[in-house]
C-alpha positions in Angstrom: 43.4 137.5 142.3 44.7 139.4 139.7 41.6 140.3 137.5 40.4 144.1 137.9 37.2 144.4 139.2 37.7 140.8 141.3 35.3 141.6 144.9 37.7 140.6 146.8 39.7 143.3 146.5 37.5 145.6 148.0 37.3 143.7 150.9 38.4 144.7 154.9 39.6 141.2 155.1 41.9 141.9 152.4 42.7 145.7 153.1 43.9 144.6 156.4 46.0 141.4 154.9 47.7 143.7 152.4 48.5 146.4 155.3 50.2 143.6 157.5 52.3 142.4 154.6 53.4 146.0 153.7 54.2 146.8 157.4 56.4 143.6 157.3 58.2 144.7 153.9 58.9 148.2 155.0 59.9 146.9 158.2 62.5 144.2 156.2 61.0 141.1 157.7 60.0 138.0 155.5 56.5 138.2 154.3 56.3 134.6 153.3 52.8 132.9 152.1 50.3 135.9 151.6 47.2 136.8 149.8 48.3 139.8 148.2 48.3 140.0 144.5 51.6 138.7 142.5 52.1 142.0 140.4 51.6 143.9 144.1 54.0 142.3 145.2 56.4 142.7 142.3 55.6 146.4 142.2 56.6 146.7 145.6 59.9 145.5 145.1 60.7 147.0 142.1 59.8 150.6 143.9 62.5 149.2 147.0 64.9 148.5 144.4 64.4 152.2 142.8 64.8 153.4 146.3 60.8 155.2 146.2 60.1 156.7 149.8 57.1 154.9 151.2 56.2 157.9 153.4 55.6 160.4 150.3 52.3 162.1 150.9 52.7 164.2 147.5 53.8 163.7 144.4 56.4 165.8 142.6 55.6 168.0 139.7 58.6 168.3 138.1 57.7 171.7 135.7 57.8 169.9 132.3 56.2 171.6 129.3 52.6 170.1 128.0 52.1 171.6 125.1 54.0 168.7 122.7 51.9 167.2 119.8 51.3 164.2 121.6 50.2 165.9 124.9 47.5 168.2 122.7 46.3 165.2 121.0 45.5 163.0 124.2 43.9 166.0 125.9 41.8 166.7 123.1 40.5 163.0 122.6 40.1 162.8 126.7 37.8 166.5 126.2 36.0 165.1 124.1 34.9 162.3 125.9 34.2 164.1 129.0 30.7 165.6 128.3 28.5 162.4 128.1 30.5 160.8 131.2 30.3 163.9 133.6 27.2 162.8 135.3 28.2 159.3 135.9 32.2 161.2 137.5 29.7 162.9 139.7 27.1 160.1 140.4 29.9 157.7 141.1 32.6 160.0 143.0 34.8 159.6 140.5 37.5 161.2 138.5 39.3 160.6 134.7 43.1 161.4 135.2 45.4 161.4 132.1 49.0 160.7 131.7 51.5 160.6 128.7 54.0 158.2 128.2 56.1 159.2 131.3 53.3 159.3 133.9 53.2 163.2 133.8 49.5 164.1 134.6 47.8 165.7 131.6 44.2 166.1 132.8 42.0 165.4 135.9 38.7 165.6 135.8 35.1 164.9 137.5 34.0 165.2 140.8 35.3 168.7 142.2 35.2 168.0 145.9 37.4 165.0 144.9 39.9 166.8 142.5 40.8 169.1 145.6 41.4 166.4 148.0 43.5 164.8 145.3 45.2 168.5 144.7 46.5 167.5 147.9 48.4 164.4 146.8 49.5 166.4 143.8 47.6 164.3 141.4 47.2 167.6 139.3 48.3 168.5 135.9 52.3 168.3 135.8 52.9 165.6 138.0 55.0 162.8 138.0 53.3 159.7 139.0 55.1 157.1 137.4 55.5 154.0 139.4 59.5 154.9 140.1 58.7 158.2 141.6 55.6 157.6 143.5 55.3 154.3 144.1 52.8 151.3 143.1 49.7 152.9 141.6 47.7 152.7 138.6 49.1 155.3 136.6 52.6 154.5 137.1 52.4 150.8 137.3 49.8 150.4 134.3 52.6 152.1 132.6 55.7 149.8 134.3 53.6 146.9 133.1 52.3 148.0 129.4 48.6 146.7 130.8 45.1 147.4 132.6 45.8 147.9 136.4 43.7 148.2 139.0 45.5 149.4 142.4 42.9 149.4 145.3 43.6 151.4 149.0 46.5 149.3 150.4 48.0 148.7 147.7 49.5 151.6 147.3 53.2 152.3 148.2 53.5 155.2 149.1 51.1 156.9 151.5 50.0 159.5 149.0 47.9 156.9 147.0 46.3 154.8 150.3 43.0 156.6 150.5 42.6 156.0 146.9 41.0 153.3 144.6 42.5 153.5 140.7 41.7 151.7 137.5 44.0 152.2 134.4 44.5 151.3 131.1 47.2 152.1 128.6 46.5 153.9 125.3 48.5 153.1 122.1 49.6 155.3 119.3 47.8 154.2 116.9 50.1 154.8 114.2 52.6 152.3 115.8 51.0 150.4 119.2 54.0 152.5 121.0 52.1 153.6 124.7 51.1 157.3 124.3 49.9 157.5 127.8 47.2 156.2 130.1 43.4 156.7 130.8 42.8 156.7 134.5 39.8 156.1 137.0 40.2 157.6 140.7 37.7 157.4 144.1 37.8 157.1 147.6 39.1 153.2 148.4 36.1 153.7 150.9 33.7 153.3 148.3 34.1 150.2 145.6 34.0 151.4 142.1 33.2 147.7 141.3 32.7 148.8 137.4 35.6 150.8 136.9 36.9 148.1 134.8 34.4 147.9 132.4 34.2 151.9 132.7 37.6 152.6 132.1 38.3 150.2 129.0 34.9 151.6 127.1 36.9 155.1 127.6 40.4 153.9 126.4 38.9 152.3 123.3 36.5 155.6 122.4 39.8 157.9 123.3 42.0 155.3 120.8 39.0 155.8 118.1 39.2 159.8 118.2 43.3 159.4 118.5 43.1 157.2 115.2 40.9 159.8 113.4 42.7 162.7 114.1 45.8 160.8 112.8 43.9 160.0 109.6 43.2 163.8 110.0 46.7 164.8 109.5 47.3 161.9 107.4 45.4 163.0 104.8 46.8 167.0 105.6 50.0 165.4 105.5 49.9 164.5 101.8 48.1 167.8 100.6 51.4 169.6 101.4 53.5 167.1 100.0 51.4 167.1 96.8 52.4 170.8 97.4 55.6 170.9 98.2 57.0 168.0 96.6 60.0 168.8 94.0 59.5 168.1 90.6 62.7 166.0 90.1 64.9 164.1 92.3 64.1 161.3 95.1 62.4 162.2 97.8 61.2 161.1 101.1 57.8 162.0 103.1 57.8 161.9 107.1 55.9 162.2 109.6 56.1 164.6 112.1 58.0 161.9 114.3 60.3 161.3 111.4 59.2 157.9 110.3 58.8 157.2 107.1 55.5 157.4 105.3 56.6 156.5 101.6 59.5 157.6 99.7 60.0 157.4 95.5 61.0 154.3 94.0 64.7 154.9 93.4 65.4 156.6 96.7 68.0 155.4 99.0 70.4 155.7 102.0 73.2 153.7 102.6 72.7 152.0 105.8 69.1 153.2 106.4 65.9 151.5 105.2 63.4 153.3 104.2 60.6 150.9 104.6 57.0 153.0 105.8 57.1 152.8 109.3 61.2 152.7 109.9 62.5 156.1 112.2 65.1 158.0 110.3 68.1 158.2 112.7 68.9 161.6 113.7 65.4 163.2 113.1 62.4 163.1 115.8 59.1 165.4 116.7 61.5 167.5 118.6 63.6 168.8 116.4 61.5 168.4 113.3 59.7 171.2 115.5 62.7 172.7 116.5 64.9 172.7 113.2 67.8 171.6 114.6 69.1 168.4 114.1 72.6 167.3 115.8 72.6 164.1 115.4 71.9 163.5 111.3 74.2 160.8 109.3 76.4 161.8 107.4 74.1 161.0 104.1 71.3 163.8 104.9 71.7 167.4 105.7 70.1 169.6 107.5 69.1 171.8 103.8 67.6 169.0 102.4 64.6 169.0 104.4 61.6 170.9 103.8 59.3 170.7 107.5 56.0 171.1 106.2 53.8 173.2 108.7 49.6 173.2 109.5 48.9 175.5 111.5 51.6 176.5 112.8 52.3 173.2 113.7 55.0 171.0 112.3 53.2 167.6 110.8 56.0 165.9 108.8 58.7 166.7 106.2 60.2 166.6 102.8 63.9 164.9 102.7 65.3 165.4 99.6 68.4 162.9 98.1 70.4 162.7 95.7 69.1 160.6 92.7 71.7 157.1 92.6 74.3 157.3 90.8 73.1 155.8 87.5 76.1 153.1 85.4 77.8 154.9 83.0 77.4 153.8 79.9 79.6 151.3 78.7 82.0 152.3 75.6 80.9 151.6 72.5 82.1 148.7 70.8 83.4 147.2 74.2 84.5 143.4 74.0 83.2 141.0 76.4 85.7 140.7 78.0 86.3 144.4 79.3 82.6 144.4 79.6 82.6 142.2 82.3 85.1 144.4 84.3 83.0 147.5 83.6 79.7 146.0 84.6 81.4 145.5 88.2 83.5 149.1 87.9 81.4 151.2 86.0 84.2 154.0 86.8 86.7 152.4 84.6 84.8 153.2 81.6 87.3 155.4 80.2 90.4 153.2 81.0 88.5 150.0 79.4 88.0 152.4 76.5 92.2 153.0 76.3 92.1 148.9 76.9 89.9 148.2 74.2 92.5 150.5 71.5 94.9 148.6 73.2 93.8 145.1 72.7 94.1 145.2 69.2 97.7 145.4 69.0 101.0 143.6 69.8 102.7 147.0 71.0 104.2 146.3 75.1 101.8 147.1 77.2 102.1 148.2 81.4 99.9 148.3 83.9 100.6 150.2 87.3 98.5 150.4 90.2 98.0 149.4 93.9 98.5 145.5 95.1 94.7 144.4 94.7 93.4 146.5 92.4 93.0 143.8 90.0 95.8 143.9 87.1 95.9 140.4 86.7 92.5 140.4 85.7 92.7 143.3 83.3 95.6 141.8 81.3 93.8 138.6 80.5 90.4 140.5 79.6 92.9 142.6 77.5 94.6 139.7 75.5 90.6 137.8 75.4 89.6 141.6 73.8 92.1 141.3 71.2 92.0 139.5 67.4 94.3 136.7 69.1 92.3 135.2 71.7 92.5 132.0 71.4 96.2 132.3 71.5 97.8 131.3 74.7 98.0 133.8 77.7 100.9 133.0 80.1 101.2 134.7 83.5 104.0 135.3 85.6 104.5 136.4 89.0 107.8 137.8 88.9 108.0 138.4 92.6 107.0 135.1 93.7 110.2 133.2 91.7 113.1 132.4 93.1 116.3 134.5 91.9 117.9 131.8 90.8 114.8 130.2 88.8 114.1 133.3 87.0 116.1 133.1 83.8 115.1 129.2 83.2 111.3 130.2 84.1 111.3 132.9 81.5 114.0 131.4 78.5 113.7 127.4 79.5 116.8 125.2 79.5 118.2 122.6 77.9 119.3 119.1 79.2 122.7 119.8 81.3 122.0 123.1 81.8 122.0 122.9 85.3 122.4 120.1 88.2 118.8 119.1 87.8 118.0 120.2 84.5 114.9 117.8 83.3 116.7 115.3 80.8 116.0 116.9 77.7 114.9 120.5 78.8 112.3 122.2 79.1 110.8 125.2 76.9 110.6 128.5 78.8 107.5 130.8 79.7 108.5 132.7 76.4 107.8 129.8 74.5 105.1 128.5 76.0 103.3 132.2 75.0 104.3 131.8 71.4 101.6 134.2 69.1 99.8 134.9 72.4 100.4 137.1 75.5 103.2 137.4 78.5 102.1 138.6 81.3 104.8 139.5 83.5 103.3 140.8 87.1 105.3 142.7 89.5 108.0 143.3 86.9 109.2 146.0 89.3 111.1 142.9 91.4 112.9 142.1 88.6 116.4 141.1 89.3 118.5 144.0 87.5 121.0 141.7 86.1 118.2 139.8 84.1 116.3 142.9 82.8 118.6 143.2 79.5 117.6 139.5 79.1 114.4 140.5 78.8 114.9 143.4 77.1 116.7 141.6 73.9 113.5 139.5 74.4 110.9 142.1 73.8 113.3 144.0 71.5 114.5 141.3 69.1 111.5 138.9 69.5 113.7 136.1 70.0 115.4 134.0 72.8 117.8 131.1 73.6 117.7 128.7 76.3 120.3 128.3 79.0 122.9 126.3 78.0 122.4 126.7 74.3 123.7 128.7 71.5 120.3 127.9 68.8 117.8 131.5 68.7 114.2 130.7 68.8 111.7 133.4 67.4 109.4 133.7 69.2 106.0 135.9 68.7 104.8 137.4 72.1 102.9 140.5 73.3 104.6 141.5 76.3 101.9 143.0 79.3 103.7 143.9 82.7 102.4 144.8 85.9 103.9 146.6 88.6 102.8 147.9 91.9 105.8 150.2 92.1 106.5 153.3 90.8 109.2 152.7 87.8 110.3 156.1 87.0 111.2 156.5 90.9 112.9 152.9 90.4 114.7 154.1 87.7 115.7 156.8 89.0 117.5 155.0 92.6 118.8 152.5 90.3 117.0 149.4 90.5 115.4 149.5 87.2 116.8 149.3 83.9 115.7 152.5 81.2 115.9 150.9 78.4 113.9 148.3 79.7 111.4 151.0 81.6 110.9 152.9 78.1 110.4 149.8 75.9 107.4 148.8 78.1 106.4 152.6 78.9 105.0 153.1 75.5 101.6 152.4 76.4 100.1 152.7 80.2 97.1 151.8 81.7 97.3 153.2 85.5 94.3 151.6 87.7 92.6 153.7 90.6 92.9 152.0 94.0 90.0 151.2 95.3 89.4 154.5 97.9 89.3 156.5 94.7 86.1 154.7 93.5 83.7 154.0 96.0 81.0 154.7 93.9 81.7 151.3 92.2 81.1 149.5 95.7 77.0 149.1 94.6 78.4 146.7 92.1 81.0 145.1 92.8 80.0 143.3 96.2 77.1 142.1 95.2 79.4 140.9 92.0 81.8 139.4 94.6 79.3 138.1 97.1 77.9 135.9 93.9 81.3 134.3 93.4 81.7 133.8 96.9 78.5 132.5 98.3 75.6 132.1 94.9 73.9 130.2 97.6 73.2 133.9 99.7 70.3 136.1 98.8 71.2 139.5 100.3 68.0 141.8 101.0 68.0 145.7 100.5 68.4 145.8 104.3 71.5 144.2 104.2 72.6 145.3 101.8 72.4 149.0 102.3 74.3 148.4 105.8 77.3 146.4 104.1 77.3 149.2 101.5 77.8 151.7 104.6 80.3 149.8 106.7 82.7 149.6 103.6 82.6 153.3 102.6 83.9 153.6 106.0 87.6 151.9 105.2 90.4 153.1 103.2 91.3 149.7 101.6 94.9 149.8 101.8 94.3 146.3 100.1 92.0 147.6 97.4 89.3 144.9 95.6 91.6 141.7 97.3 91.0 143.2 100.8 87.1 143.8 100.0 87.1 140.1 98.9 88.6 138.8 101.8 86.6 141.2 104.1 83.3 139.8 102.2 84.6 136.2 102.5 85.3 136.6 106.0 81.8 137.9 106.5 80.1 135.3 105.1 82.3 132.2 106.3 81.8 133.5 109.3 77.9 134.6 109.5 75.4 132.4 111.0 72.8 129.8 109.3 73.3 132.0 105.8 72.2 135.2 107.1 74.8 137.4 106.3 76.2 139.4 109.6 77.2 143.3 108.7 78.9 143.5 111.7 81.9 141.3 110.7 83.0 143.7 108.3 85.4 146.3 108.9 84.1 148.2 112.3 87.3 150.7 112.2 86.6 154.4 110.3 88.8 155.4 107.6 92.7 155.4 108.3 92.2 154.6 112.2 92.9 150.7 112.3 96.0 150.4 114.4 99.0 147.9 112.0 98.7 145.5 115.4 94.3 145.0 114.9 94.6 145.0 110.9 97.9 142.3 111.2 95.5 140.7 114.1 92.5 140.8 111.4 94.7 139.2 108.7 95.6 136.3 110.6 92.3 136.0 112.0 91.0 136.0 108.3 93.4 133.5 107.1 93.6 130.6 109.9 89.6 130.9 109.6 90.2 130.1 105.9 92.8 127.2 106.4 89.9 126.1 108.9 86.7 126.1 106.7 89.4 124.6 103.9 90.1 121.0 106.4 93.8 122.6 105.7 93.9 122.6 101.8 96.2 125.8 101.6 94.9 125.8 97.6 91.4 125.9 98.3 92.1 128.9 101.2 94.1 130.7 98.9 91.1 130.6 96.5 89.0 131.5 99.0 90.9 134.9 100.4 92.3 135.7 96.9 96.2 135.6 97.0 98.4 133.3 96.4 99.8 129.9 97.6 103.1 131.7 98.2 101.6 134.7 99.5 99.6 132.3 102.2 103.0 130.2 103.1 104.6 133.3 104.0 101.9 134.8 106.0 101.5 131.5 107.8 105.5 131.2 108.7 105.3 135.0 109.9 102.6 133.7 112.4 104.2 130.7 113.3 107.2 132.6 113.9 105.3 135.3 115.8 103.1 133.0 118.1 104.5 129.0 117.7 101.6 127.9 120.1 98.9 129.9 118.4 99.4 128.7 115.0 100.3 125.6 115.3 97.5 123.4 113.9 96.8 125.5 110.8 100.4 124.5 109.9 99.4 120.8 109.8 98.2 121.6 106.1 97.9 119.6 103.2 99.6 120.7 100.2 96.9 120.7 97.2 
């Protein structure tokens, strides 16, 4: 029943079936079993549920301007068919209507008598005869539908469309399929158009053909001006006149945006390519770097202009392997790997100050593998995480009695254990004060003595302390020693947090994302949008918190496909302390989840410490028992 051009459609048996059934709905009583076609039927509802007036005689015309791009091009191609069909209009008693996209009425053409009894109904140019203002027709539901429609007499909602029997088709862009309008057939439902069908398809496939050449048309216009206009250096990107992308140069890019041919760049549109003004732009483009490029008076697409990438800077000469590795990930650091480079090669104290998570740990042990004693041991100490009272035995050893438990014969010290390599001594700025001049003689005199013994041990060590803290301000309130401050001060490498060198963010997560999950291929796509989301945080918690944010993303992503949208979705400095505390613990018990409980292999996994984890875990448990209470069931390991 639902073929166009079906007989029975034109039938009185059927009129008057259709009739009854539309009396009954407007009337709210049950239809029940009838003959009247499904998508009728569904149309008819759909214009109740919109709330369309069945009693409309006229539609409205709502005063909208014709005159856009797409309007002139679908008026054009429907002009130019009309010549070799007029006779058959007038033969027939028929008329071609037109609409765009939103059932406005572009053109109606053909019989004249007919046009002015249609004037009547308001089927004119300028009208709105989509199916939610006027009710089930052809236009409008064709449109509702995306499909050929035939809508015969009866059928009609509203009373403005009864007399009438309509055949329509859609007609697609084609530059993209999108539904640029519809291609219409109109006569009295007294007289059976019984080819309409057939008619109106042949039309909508010769309007398509003269749509698709006058987009090859300005296709080829299109890339005369860019040849024109296009600058001689820098990356560039060609548009159409909708704003989608046509190509762009090789190394071009937007975070966030793809620029795949085809792909709408947000913010820009026919509208205000034609208008110059553009409210709604990202934050990567401006308004000046876009060139409209004009036929005719008529905009046809643009030049965007970017930035070229920033290119790596080139690595210092001479730069070990070590340091090498940190620069390929931090191309910023250039100049400080330089500093650590002259550094490397001697014994001379050496501190390192920056932000918790900017990675000093890492930078002292590429500093002592960059030096002429690399195969020496390096011995790291976290002089934060050790108990007071463990300190002075951690760093000098013990001998047997020292203590009550003292291992039965001693035990050598972290000093020792270093001999003719590297000490690396992070967070010395939680240094008890009454140990510092311990540590002082140490560095000073090169020498130390167990607890509990008199005998001096030499002892050869490069000293390399890391604090998070500044030390002068330390010193000066009195919980830092300055002797001790000046005997390491002597040479200072200071590293940028991470908000002060975004640019590195290009790579360093792909860097991190290798370590984390080698198994993930990440596509430009992707890649571009996790690029975007992070230069939207301030990263209190520098390269650990992009880590944890990137392990998070992908532990939590489905089937492998990486998930943009678990990263950070709060703008720079505007996380509340309650949804970043609640993201931390939400970050860690997923961890201690996808670790069966191994607090070692979470640690790993978020990048901090066992120590650090323990404590985060007892500040839950102590801030919600029944909440964290099976993470806490951990294994040690």
């Amino acid at each position: 029943m639902d073929a166009i051009g079906n007989p029975q459609i034109y039938s009185r048996e059927y009129s008057r079936l259709v009739a009854r059934a539309w009396d009954r709905l407007i009337a709210a009583y049950p239809i029940g079993p009838t003959a009247v076609r499904d998508l009728v039927l569904d149309s008819w509802r759909r214009c109740q549920a919109f709330g369309v007036n069945p009693g409309l005689r006229a539609a409205e015309i709502p005063g909208v301007t014709l005159d856009g791009h797409d309007h002139r091009q679908l008026r054009m191609a429907v002009q130019a068919t009309l010549p070799p069909i007029a006779a058959y209009l007038s033969e027939t008693r028929s008329v071609l209507v037109a609409s765009d996209a939103a059932g406005i009425l572009l053109a109606v053409e053909g019989d004249r008598v007919l046009t002015e009894r249609l004037a009547s109904n308001h089927a004119v140019p300028g009208a709105a005869w989509h199916e939610h203002q006027i009710g089930t027709n052809a236009v409008g539901t064709a449109l509702a539908l995306c499909r050929p429609v035939q809508i015969h007499g009866q059928e009609h909602f509203c009373e403005a469309g009864k007399p009438w029997s309509c055949t329509a088709v859609p007609i697609q862009d084609p530059a993209d399929s999108s539904i640029l309008g519809v291609i219409d057939v109109t006569g009295p439902a007294s007289a059976a158009l019984t080819h309409a069908g057939a008619f109106v398809m042949a039309m909508a496939d010769r309007i398509h053909a003269l749509l698709t050449q006058y987009e090859l048309i300005a296709r080829a216009r299109l890339f005369e001006l860019y040849a024109d206009h296009k600058p001689h250096s820098g990356e560039v990107v060609l548009l159409d006149r909708r704003g989608r992308v046509v190509k762009a140069t090789p190394s071009a890019q937007i975070e966030g945006v793809s620029l795949q041919p085809g792909r709408q760049l947000p913010g820009i549109n026919a509208d205000s390519l034609m208008s110059g003004l553009f409210p709604n732009l990202p934050n990567a483009m401006r308004r000046e770097c876009l060139t409209p490029l004009i036929d005719m008076g008529e905009c046809i697409g643009a030049i965007l202009r970017l930035p070229s990438p920033p290119a790596p800077k080139p690595a210092p000469a001479a730069l070990a392997p070590s340091l090498r590795a940190i620069f390929d990930t931090s191309p910023s650091l250039g100049g400080l790997l330089a500093l650590a480079q002259r550094f490397a090669a001697s014994r001379t104290p050496l501190l390192l100050q920056g932000e918790t998570g900017t990675g000093k740990d890492l930078l002292a042990a590429a500093i002592h593998r960059a030096g002429p004693d690399a195969d020496t041991p390096f011995v790291a100490v976290n002089c934060a995480a050790l108990p007071r009272e463990l300190i002075a035995s951690e760093l000098f050893g013990y001998v047997e009695g020292a203590f009550t438990g003292a291992r039965r014969g001693g035990a050598p010290g972290r000093f020792e254990q270093a001999h003719t390599g590297t000490l690396f001594l992070d967070e010395i700025g939680d240094m008890p004060l009454d140990l510092q001049p311990y540590l002082l003689r140490a560095v000073e005199e090169r020498q130390i003595a167990r607890l509990g013994d008199t005998v001096v041990r030499p002892v050869d060590v490069r000293v390399i302390a890391a604090t998070s803290k500044t030390l002068a301000q330390e010193v000066a309130e009195g919980r830092f020693r300055a002797d001790l401050f000046y005997r390491l001060n002597c040479a200072v490498l200071s590293l940028p947090p991470l908000r002060e060198r975004l640019a590195d963010l290009p790579w360093l997560v792909p860097t991190l994302l290798r370590q984390i999950a080698p198994e993930v291929a990440v596509d430009r796509t992707t890649n571009d949008t996790i690029l975007a989301r992070l230069h939207a945080h301030d990263w209190p918690g520098n390269v650990r918190e992009l880590r944890s944010m990137l392990t998070r993303m992908v532990t939590l992503s489905p089937d492998g496909r990486l998930d943009p949208a678990l990263l950070v979705p709060e703008g720079p400095g505007t996380a509340p302390q309650g949804r970043l505390r609640s993201q931390e613990k939400t970050m860690i018990l997923t961890a201690m989840m996808v670790a069966h409980g191994s607090a070692r292999q979470a640690a790993q996994a978020l990048g901090i410490s066992r120590a650090t984890l323990y404590r985060r875990l007892a500040a839950y448990r102590h801030d919600d028992q029944d909440s964290a209470s099976a993470p806490l069931g951990h294994r040690r390991g």
